[in-house]
C-alpha positions in Angstrom: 11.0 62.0 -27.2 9.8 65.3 -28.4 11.7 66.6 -31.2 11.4 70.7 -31.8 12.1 70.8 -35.5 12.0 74.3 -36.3 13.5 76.8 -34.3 16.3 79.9 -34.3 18.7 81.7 -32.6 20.1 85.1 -33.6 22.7 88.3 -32.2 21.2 91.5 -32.9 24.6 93.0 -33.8 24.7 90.4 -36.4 21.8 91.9 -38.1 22.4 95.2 -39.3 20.3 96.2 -41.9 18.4 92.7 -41.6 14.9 91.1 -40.3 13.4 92.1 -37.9 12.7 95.5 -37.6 12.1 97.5 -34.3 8.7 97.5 -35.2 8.6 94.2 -34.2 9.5 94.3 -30.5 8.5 91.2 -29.0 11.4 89.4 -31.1 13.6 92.7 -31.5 16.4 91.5 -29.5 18.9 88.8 -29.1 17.7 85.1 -28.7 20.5 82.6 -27.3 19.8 79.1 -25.7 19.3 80.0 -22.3 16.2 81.9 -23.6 15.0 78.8 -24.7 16.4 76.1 -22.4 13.3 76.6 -19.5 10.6 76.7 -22.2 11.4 73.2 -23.7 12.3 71.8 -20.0 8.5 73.0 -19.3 7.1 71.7 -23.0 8.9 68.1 -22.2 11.4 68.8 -25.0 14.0 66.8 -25.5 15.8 68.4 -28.7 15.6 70.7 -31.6 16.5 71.8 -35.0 18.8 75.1 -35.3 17.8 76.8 -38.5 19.2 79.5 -40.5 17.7 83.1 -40.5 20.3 84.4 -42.7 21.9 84.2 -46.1 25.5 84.6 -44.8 28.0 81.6 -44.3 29.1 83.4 -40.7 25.4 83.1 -39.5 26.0 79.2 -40.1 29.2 79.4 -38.1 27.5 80.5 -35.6 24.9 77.9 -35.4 27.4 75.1 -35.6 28.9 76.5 -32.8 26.0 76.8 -30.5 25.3 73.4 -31.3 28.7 72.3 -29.9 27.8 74.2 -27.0 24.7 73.3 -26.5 22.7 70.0 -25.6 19.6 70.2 -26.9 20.6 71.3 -30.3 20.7 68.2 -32.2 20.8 69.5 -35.9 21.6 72.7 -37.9 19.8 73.1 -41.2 22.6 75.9 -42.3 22.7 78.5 -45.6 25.0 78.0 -48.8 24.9 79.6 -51.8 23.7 76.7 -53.9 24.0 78.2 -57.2 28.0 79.1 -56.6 31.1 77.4 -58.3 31.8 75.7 -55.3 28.2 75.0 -53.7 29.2 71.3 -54.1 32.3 71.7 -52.1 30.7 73.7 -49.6 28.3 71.9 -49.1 31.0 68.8 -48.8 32.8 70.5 -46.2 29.6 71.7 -44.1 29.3 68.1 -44.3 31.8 67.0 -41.8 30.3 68.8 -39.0 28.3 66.2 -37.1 25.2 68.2 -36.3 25.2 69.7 -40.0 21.9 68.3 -41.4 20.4 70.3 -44.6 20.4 73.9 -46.4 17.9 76.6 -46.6 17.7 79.1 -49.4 15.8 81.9 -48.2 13.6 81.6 -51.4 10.4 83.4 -49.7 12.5 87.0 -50.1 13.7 86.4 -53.5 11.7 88.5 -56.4 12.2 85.5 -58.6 9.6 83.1 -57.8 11.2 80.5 -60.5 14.5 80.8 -58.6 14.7 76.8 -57.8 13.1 75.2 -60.6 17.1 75.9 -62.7 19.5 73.0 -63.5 22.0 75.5 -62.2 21.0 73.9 -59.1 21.9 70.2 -60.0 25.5 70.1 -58.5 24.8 71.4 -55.1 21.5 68.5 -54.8 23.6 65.8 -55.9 26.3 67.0 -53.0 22.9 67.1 -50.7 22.1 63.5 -51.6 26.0 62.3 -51.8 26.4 64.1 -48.3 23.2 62.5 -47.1 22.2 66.2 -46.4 18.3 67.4 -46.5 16.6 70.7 -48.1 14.4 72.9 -46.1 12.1 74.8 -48.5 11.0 78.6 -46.9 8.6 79.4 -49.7 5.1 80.9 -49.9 2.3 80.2 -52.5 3.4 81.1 -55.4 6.7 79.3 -55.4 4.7 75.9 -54.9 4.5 75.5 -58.7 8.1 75.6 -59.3 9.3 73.8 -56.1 6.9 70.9 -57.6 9.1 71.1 -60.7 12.4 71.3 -58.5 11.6 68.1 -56.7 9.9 66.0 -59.5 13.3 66.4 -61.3 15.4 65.0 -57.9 13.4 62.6 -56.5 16.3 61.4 -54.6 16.3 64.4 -52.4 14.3 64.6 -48.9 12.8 68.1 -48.7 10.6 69.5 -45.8 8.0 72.6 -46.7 9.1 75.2 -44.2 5.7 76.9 -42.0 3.4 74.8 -44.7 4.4 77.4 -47.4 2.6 80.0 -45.4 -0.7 80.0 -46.4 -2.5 83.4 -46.3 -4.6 83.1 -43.8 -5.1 86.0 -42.9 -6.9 86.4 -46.5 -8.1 83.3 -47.8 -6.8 81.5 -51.1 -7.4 77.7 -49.4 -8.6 76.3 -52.5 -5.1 77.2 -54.8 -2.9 76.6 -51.8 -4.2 73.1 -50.9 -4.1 72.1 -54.7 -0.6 73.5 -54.8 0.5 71.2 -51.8 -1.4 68.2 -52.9 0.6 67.7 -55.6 3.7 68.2 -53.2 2.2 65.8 -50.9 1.8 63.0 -54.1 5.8 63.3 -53.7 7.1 60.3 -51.8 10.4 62.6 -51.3 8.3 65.7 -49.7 7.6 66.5 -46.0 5.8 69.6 -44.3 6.8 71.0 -41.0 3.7 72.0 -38.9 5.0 75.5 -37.8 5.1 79.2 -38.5 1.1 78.8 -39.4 0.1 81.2 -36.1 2.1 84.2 -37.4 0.0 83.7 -41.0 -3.4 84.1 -39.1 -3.6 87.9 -38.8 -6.3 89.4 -36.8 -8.5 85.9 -36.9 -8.6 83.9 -33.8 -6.4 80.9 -33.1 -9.1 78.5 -34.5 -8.8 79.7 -37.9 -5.2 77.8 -38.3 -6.9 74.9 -37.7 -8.5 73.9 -41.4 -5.2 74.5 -42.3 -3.2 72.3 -40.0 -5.7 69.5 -40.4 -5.5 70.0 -44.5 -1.5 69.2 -43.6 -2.2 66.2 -41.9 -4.4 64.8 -44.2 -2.5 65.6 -47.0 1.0 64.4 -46.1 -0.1 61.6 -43.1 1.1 61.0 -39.8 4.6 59.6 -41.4 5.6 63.3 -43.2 4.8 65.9 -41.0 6.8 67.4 -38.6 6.1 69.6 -35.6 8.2 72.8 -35.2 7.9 75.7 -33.0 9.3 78.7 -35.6 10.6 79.9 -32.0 11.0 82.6 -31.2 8.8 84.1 -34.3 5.8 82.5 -33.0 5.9 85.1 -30.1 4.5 87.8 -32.5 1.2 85.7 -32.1 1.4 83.6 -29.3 3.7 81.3 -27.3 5.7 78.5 -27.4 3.2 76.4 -24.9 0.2 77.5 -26.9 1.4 76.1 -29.9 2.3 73.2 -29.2 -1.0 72.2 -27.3 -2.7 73.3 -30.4 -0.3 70.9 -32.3 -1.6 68.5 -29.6 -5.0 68.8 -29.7 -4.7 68.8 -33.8 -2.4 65.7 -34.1 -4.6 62.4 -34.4 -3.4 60.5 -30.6 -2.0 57.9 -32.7 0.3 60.2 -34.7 1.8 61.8 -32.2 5.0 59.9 -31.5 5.7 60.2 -35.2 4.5 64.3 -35.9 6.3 65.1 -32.6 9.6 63.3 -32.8 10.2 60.2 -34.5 9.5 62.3 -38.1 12.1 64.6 -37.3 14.4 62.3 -35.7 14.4 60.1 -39.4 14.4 62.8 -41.3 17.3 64.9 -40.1 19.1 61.4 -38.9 19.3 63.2 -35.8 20.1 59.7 -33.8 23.7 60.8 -35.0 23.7 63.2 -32.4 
């Protein structure tokens, strides 16, 4: 079974004001499951992970009920504002929805790169753990140092590294971002998601994602990474079936059961759905 672990839906009208621009016109419009539904049937995909793209509760509504709607969908990773008064009943209520799985804070857009490493934190992670819930971790470089911190002090917390903290390609900096995510990776609580890596390339060729997929894999083994399409962003620099028979051709033969289902399937205790 192969197990999409990454990938969003959105309403433009939703959006106002909000990512993406109209620059970007190859994912400029709305993206609902039918858009996806022939692309996985082609791919031999058998479910996925809905995740947020907003920092608003109604976007999480709306995820929840696509997933009601839809087959395929076998987990939400939602938004809640994890440093409110009542994160930990939030959180407690999200709960109850069957195909509610884990939280994202959007912490790549926030100007504080410290924002995650505060105690303020501590009563919406213990509702994660009570609640059996996960933590999806959208950061970039520089908030590596600080996640570290965040998940050293709740080691009972399962948290997945969104995109492989998007690495900058594009410009280099290998050396600071593999030490960043080795120490990560030393983590037995800490998982990365292969995914979002093509968008990071810039003008370089396919090939140069490649020291950086295998640097995951060695890094975190066959047993903590997970494959994700970052569909439909990955259109702005290639396709669906491109990446994933990149992914292919990456994954050691022996690891891909794990990488390309069973990983995800654990790790969002998506055999609950």
């Amino acid at each position: 079974m192969i197990i999409d672990a990454h990938q969003h839906f959105w309403l433009m009208k939703d959006r106002a004001g909000q990512w993406p621009p109209p620059s970007l016109s190859a994912i400029y419009r709305d993206f609902l499951p039918a858009d996806l539904s022939p692309l996985l049937v082609t791919a031999g995909v058998s479910g996925t992970v809905l995740v947020q793209t907003m920092e608003d509760a109604a976007d999480t509504d709306f995820m929840l009920e696509l997933a009601e709607q839809t087959d395929f969908i076998r987990g939400v990773v939602g938004w809640v504002d994890m440093k409110s008064a009542d994160a930990a009943a939030e959180i407690a209520r999200r709960a109850k929805h069957p195909a509610f799985k884990g939280v994202r804070p959007m912490l790549q857009g926030l100007e504080d790169v410290t924002w995650i490493d505060d105690p303020a934190l501590d009563p919406a992670v213990d509702a994660l753990v009570k609640h059996r819930l996960v933590f999806d971790a959208l950061v970039l470089p520089p908030n590596l140092p600080h996640l570290l911190s965040f998940a050293r002090r709740h080691p009972q917390l399962p948290v997945v590294i969104d995109h492989g903290a998007k690495p900058l390609i594009a410009t280099g900096h290998y050396r600071e971002w593999r030490r960043d995510m080795a120490a990560l990776a030393a983590l037995p609580n800490l998982h990365c998601k292969l995914s979002g890596l093509l968008t990071e390339r810039g003008e370089q060729k396919p090939e140069a994602v490649r020291p950086y997929a295998e640097t995951i894999l060695e890094l975190f083994g066959g047993n903590r990474v997970i494959f994700g399409s970052d569909w439909p962003v990955v259109r702005l620099a290639g396709d669906y079936q491109e990446w994933l028979d990149f992914c292919r051709d990456i994954v050691p033969a022996q690891d891909h059961a794990a990488v390309f289902g069973d990983n995800a399937i654990r790790f969002y205790s998506l055999s609950h759905r």
